[in-house]
N, CA, C and O atoms as a GROMACS GRO file, in nm:
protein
  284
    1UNK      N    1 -22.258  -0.782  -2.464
    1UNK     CA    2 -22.370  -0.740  -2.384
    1UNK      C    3 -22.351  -0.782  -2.237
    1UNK      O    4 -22.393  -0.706  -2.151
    2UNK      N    5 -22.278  -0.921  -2.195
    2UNK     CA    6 -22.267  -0.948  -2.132
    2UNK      C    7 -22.212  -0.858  -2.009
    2UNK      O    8 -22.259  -0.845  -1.896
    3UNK      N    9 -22.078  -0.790  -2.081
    3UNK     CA   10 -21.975  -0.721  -1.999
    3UNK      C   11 -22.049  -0.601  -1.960
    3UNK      O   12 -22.050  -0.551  -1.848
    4UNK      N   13 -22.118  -0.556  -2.071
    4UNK     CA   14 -22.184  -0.407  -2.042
    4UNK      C   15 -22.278  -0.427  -1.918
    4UNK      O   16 -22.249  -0.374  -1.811
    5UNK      N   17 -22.374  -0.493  -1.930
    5UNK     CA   18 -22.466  -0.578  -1.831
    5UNK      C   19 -22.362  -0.565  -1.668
    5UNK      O   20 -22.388  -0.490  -1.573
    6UNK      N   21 -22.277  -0.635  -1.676
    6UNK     CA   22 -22.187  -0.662  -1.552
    6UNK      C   23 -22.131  -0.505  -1.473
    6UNK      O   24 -22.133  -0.472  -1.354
    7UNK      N   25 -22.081  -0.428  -1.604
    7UNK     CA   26 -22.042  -0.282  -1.550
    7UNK      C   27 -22.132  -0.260  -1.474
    7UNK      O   28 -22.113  -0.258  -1.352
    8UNK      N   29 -22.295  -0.230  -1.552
    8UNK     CA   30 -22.346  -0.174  -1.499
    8UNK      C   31 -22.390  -0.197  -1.336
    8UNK      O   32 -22.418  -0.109  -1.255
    9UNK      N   33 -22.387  -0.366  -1.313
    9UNK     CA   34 -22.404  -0.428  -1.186
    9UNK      C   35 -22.343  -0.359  -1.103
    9UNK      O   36 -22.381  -0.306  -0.999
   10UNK      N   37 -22.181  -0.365  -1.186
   10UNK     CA   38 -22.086  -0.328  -1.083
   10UNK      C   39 -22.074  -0.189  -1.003
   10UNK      O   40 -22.064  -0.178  -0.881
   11UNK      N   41 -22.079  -0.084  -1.099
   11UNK     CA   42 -22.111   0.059  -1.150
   11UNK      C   43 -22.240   0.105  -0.996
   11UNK      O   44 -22.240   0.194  -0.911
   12UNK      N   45 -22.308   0.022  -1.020
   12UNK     CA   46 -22.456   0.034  -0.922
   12UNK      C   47 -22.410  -0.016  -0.779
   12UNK      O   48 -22.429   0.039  -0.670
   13UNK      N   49 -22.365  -0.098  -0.799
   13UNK     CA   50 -22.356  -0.155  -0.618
   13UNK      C   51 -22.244  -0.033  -0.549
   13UNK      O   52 -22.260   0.039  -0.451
   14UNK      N   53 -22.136  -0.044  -0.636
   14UNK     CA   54 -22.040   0.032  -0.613
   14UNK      C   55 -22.068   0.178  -0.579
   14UNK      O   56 -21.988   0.225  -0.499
   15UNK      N   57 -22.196   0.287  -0.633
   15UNK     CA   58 -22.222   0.418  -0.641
   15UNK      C   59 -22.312   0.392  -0.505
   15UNK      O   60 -22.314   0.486  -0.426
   16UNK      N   61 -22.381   0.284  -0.475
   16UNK     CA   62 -22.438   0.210  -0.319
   16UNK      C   63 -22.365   0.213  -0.227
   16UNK      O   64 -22.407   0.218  -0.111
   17UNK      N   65 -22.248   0.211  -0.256
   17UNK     CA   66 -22.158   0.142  -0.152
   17UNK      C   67 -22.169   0.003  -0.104
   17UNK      O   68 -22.168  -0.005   0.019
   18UNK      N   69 -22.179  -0.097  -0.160
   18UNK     CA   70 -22.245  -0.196  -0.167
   18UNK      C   71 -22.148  -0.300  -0.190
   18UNK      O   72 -22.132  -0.338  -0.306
   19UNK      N   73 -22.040  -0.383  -0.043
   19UNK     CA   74 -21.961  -0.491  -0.087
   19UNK      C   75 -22.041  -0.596  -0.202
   19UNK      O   76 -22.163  -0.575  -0.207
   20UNK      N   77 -22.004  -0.676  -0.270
   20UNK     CA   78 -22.061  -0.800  -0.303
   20UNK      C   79 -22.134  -0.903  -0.197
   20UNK      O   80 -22.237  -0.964  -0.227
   21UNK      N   81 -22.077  -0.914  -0.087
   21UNK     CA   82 -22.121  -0.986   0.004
   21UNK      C   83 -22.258  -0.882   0.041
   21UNK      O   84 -22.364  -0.946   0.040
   22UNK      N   85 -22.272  -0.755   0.069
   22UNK     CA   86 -22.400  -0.712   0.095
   22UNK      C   87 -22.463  -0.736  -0.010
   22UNK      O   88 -22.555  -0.815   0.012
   23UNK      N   89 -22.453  -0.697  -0.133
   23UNK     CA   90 -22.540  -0.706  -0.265
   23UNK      C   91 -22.609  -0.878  -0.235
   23UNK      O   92 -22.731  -0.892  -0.244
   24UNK      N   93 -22.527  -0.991  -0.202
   24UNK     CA   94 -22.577  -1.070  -0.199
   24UNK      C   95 -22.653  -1.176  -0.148
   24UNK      O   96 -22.696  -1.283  -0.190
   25UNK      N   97 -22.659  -1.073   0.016
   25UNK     CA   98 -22.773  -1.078   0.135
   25UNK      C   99 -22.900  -1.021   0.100
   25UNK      O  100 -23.004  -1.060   0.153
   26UNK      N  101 -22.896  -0.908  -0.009
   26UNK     CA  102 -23.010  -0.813  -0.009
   26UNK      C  103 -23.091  -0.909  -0.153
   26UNK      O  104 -23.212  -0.910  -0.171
   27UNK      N  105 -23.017  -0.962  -0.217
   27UNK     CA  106 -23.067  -1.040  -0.357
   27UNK      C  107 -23.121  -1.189  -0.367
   27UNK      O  108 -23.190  -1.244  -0.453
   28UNK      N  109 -23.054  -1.246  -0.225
   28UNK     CA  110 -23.076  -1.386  -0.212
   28UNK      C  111 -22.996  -1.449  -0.320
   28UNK      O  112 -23.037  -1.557  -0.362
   29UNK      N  113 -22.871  -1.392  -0.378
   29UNK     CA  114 -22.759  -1.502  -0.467
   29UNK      C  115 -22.662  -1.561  -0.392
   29UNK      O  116 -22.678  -1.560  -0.270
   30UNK      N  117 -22.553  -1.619  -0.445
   30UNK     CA  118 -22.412  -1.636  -0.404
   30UNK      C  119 -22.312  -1.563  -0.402
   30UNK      O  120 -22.354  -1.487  -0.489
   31UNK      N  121 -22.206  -1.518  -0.374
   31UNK     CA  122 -22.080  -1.436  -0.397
   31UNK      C  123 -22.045  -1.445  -0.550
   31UNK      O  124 -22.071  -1.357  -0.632
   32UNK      N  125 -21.981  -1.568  -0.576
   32UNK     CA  126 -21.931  -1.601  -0.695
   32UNK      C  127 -22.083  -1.576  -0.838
   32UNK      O  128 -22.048  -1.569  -0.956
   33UNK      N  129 -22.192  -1.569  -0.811
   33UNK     CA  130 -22.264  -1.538  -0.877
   33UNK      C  131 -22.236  -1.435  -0.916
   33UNK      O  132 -22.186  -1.424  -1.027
   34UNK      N  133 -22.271  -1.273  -0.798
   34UNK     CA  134 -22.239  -1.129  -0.825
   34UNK      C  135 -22.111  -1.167  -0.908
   34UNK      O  136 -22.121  -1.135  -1.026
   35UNK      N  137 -21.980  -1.236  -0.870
   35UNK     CA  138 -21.889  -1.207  -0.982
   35UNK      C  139 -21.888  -1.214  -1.054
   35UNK      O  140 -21.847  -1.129  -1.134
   36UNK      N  141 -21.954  -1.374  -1.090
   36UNK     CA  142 -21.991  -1.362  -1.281
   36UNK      C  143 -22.071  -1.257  -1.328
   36UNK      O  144 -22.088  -1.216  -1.443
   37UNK      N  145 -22.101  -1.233  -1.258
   37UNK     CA  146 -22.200  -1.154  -1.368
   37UNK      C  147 -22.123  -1.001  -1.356
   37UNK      O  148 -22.134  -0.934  -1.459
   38UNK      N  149 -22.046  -0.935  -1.240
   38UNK     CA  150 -21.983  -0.836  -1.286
   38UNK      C  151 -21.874  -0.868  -1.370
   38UNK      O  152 -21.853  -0.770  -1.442
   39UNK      N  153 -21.796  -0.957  -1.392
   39UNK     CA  154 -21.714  -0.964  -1.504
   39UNK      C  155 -21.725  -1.026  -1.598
   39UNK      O  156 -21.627  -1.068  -1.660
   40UNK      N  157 -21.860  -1.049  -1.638
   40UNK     CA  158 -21.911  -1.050  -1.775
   40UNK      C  159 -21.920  -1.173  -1.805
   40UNK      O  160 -21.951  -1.198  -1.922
   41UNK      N  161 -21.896  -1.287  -1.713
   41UNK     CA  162 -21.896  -1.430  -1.752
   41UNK      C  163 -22.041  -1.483  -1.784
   41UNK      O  164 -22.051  -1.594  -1.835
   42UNK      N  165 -22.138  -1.420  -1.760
   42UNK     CA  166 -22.273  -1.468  -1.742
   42UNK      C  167 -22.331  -1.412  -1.818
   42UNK      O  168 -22.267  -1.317  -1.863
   43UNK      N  169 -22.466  -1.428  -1.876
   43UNK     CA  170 -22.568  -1.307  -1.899
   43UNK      C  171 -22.711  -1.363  -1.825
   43UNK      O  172 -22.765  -1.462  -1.875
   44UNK      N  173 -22.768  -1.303  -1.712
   44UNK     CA  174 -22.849  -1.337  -1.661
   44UNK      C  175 -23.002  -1.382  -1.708
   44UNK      O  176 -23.004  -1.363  -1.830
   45UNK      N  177 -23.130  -1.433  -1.665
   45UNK     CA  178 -23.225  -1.430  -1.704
   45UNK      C  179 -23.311  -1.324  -1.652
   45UNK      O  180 -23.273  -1.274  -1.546
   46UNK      N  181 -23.418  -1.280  -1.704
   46UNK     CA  182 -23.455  -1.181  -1.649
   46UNK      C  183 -23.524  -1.209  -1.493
   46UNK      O  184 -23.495  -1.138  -1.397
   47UNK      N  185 -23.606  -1.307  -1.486
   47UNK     CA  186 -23.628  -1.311  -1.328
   47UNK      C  187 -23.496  -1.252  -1.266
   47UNK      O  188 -23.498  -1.140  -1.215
   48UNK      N  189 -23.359  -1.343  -1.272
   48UNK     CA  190 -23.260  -1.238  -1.210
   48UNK      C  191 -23.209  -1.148  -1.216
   48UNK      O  192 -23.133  -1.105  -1.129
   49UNK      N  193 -23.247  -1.070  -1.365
   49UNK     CA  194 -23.245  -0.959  -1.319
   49UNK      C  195 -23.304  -0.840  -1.323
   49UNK      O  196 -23.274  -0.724  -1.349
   50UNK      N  197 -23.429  -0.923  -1.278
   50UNK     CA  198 -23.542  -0.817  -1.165
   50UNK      C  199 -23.485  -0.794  -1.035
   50UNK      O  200 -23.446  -0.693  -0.977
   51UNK      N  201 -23.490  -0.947  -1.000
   51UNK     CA  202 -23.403  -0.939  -0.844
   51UNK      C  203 -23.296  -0.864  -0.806
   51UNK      O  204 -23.291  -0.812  -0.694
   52UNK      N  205 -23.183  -0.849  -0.914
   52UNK     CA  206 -23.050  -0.750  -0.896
   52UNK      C  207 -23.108  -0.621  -0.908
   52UNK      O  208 -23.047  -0.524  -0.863
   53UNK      N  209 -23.283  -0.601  -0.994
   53UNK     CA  210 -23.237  -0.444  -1.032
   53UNK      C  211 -23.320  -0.409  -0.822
   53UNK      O  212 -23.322  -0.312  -0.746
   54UNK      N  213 -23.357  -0.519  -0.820
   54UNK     CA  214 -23.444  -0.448  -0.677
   54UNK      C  215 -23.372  -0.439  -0.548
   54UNK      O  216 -23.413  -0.370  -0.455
   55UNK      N  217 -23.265  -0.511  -0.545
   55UNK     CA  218 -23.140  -0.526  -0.471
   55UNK      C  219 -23.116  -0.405  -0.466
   55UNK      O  220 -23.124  -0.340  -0.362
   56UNK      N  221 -23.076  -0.345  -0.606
   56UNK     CA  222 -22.993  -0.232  -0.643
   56UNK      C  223 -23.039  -0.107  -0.667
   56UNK      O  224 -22.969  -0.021  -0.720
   57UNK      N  225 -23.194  -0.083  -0.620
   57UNK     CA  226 -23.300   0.005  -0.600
   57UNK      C  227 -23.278   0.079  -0.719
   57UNK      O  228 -23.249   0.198  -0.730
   58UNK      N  229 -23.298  -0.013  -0.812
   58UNK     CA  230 -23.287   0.050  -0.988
   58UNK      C  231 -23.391   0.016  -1.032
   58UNK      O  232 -23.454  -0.062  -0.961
   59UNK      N  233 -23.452   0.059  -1.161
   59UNK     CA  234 -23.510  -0.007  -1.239
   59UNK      C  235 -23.457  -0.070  -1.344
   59UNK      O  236 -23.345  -0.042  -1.387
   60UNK      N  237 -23.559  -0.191  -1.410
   60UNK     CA  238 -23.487  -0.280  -1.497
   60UNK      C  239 -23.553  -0.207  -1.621
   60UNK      O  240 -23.673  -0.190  -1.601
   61UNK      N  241 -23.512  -0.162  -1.736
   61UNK     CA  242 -23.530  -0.153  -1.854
   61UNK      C  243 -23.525  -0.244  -1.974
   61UNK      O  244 -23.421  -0.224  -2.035
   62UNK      N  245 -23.587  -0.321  -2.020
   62UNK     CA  246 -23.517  -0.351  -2.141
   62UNK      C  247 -23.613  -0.314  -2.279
   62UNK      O  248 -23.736  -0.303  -2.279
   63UNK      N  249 -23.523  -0.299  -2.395
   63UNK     CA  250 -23.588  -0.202  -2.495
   63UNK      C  251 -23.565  -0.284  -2.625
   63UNK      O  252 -23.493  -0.378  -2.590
   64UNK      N  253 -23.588  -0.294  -2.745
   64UNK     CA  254 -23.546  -0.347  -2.878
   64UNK      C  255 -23.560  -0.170  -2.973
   64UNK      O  256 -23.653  -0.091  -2.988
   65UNK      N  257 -23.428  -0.173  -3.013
   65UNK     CA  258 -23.409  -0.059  -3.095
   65UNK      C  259 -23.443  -0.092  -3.243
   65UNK      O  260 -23.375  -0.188  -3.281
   66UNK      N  261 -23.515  -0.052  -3.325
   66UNK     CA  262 -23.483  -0.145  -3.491
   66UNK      C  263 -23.339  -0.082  -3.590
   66UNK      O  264 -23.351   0.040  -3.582
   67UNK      N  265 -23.262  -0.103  -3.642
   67UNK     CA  266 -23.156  -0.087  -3.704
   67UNK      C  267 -23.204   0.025  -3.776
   67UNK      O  268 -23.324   0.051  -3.777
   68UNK      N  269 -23.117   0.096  -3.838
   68UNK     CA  270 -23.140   0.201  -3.889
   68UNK      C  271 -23.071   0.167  -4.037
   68UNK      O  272 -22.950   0.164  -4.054
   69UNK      N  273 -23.177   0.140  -4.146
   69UNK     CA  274 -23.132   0.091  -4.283
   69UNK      C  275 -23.023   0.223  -4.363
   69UNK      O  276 -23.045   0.344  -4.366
   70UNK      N  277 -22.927   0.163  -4.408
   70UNK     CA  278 -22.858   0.292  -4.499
   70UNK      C  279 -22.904   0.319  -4.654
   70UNK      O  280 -22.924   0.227  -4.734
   71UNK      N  281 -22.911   0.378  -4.666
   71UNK     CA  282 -22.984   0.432  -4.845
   71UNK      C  283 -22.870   0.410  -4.889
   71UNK      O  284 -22.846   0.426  -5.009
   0.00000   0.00000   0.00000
C-alpha cells in the first residue's frame, strides 16, 4: 500500500510539474520526507495526507471495500 500510495504522490506532482523541492514549499514538509513517501518507505498519517492531497490540488479519498466471499 505503501508503494502504491507513493506512485500516486509521485504520479501527481509529476502531471503538476512539480520538483520535490516545490511540492515541499507548498506542503510545509522536508525533501527527504516527499522521498519517503514517493518510494514507498513510509505510509503516512492522514493529517499528512490531507496536507499532500491539498499541496497536490487533489482530493483525498479513502474507502473500505468488504471482500467478496467465494461459494
Amino acid at each position: 500500500m505503501a508503494h502504491d500510495l507513493g506512485q500516486l504522490v509521485y504520479d501527481r506532482r509529476t502531471a503538476l510539474g512539480l520538483s520535490q523541492a516545490a511540492l515541499t514549499e507548498r506542503c510545509g514538509m522536508k525533501q527527504p520526507q516527499i522521498s519517503r513517501i514517493e518510494g514507498g518507505g513510509t505510509m503516512p498519517a492522514i493529517p499528512l495526507l490531507r496536507r499532500l492531497a491539498r499541496a497536490l490540488d487533489a482530493d483525498l479519498t479513502i474507502e473500505l471495500t468488504p471482500h467478496h466471499a467465494t461459494a
